[in-house]
Backbone as CSV, one residue per row, in Angstrom:
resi,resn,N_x,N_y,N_z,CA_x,CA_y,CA_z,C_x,C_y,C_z
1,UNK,109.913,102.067,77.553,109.280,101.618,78.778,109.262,102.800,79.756
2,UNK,108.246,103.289,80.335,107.745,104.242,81.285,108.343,103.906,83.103
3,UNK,108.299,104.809,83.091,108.705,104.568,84.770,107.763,103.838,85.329
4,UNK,106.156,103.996,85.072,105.197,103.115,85.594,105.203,101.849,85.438
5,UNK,105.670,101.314,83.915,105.340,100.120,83.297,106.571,99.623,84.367
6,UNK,108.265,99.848,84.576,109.237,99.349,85.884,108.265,99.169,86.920
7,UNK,107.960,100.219,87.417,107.493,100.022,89.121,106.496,99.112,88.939
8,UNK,105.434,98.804,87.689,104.556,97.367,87.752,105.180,96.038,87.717
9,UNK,106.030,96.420,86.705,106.919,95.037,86.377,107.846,94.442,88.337
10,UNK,108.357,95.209,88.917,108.906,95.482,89.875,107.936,95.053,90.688
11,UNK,106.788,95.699,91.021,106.255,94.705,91.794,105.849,93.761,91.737
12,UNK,105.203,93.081,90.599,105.138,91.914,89.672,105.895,90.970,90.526
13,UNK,107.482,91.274,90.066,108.497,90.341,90.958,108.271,90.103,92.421
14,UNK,108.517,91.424,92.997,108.684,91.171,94.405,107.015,90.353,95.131
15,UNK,105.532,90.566,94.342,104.919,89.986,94.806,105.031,88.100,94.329
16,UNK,105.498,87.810,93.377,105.577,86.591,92.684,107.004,85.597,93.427
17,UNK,107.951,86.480,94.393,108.977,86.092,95.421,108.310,85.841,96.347
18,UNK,107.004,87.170,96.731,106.098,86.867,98.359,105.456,85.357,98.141
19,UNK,104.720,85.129,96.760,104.331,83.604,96.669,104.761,82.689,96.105
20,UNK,106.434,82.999,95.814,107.000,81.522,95.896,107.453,81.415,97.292
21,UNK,108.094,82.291,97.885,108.146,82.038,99.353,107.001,81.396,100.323
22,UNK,106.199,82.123,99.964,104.687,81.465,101.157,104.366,80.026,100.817
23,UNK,104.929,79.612,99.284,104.290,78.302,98.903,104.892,77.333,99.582
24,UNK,106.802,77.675,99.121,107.416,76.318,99.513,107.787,76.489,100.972
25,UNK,107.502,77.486,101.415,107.708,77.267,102.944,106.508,76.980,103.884
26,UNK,105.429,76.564,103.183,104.209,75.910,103.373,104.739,74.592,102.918
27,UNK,105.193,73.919,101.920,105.232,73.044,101.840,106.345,72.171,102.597
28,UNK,107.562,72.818,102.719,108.473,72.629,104.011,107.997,72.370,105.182
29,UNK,107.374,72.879,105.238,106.409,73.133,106.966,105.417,71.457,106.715
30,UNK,105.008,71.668,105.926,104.111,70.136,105.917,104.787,68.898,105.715
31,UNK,105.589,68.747,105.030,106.844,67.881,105.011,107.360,67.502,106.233
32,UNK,107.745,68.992,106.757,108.699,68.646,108.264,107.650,67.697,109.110
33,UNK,106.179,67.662,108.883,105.149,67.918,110.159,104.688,66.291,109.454
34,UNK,104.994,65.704,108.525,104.022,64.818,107.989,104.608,63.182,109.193
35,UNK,105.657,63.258,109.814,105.935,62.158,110.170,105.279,61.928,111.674
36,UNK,104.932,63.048,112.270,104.033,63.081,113.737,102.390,63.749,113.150
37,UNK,101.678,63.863,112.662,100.730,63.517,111.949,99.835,61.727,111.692
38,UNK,99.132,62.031,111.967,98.332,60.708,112.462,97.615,60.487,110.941
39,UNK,97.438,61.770,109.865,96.578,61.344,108.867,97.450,62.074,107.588
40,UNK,98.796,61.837,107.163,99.929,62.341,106.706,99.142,62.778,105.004
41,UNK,98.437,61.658,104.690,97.833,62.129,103.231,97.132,63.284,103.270
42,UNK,95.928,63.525,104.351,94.795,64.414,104.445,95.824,65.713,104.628
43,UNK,96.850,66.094,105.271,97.109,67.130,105.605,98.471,66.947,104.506
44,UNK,98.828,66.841,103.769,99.602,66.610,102.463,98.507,66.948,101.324
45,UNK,97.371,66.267,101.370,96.280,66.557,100.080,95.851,68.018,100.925
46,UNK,95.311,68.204,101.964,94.559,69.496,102.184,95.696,70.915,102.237
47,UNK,97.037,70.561,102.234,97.906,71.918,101.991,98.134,72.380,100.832
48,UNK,97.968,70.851,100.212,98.301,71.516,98.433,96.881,71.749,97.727
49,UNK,95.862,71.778,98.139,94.567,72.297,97.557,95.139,73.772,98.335
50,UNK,95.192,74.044,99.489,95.105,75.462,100.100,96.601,76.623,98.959
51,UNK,97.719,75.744,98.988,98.728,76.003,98.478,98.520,76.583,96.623
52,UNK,97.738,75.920,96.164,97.546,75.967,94.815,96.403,77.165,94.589
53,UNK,95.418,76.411,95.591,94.424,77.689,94.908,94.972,79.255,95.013
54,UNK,95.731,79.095,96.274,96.365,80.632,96.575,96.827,81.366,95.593
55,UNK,98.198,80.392,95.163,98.723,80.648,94.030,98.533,80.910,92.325
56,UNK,97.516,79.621,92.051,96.630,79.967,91.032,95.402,81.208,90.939
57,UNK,95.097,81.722,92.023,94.318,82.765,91.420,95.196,83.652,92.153
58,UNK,96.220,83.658,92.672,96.872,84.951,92.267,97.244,85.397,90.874
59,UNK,98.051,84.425,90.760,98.605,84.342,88.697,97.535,84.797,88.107
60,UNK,96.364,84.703,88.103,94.954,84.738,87.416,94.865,86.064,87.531
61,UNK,95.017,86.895,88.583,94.430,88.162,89.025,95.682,89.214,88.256
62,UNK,97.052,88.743,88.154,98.125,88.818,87.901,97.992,89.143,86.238
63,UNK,97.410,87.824,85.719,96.979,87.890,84.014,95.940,88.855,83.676
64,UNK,95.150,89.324,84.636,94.425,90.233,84.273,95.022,91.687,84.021
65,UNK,95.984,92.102,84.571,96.742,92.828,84.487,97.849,93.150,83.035
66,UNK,97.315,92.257,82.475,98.490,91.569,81.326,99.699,90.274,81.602
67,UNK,99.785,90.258,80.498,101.119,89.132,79.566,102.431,89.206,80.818
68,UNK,102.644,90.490,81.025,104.420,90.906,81.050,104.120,90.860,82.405
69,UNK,102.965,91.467,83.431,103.441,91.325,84.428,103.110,89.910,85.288
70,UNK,102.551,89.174,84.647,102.315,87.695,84.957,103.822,87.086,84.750
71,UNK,104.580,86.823,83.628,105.624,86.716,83.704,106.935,86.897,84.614
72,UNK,106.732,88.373,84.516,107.150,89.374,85.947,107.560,88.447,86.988
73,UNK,106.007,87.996,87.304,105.740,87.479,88.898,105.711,86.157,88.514
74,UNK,105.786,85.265,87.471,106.104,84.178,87.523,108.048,84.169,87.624
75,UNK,108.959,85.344,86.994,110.270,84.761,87.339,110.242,85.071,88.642
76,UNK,109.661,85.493,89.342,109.857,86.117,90.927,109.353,84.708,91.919
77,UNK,108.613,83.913,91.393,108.110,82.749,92.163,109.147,81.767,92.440
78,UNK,109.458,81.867,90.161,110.912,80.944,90.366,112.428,81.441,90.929
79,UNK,112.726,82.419,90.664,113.766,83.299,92.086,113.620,82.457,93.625
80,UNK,112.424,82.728,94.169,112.183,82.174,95.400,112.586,80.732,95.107
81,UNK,112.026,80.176,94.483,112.021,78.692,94.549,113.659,78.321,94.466
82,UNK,114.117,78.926,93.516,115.692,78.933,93.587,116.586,78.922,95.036
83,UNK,116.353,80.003,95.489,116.521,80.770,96.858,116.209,79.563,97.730
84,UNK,114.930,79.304,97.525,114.600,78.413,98.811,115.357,76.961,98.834
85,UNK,115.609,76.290,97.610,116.109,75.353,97.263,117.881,75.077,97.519
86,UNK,118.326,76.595,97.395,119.698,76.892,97.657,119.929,76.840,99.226
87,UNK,118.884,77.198,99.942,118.870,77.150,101.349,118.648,76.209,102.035
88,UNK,117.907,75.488,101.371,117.650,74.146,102.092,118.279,72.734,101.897
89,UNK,119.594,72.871,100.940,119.819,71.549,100.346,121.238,71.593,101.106
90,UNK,121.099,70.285,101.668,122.294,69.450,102.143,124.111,70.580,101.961
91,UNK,124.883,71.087,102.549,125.875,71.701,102.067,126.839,70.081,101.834
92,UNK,127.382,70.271,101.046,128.529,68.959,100.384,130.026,69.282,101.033
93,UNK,130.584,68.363,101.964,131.750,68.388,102.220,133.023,68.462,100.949
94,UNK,134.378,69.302,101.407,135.295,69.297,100.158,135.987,68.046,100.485
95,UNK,136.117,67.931,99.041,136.761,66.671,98.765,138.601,66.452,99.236
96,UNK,138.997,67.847,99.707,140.624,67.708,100.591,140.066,67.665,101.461
């Protein structure tokens, strides 16, 4: 593996972190917003058309590039999603 083929793979990730981040903190954001919202479906259905297409033709533009760095930037989406999920969930009191 070439120093080039790292620094693609490498960014691969760090852009596939930029859009798992932008996704679920779009979708956080619409969640938080859906209970003062007057039309909770329309702006629930119209974030995840905006949310998806983003994401899907990034991946697309991503596959054009090849196999490995689609991958790349798909573990980098799921990283984020991890991340974001670790950050946002309830902390659990100890049981002493």
């Amino acid at each position: 593996m070439t120093t080039a083929e790292i620094w693609r793979l490498t960014a691969a990730v760090l852009l596939g972190v930029l859009l798992g981040a932008g996704y679920f903190g779009a979708l956080w954001w619409t969640v938080r917003r859906l209970p003062r919202t007057p039309r909770p479906g329309f702006l629930m259905a119209g974030t995840f058309v905006v949310r998806i297409t983003l994401v899907v033709g990034a991946f697309y533009l991503l596959l054009l590039q090849g196999i490995g760095v689609l991958a790349a930037a798909m573990g980098g989406f799921l990283l984020a999603r991890f991340v974001w999920l670790r950050s946002k969930s309830p902390r659990s009191k100890p049981i002493c």
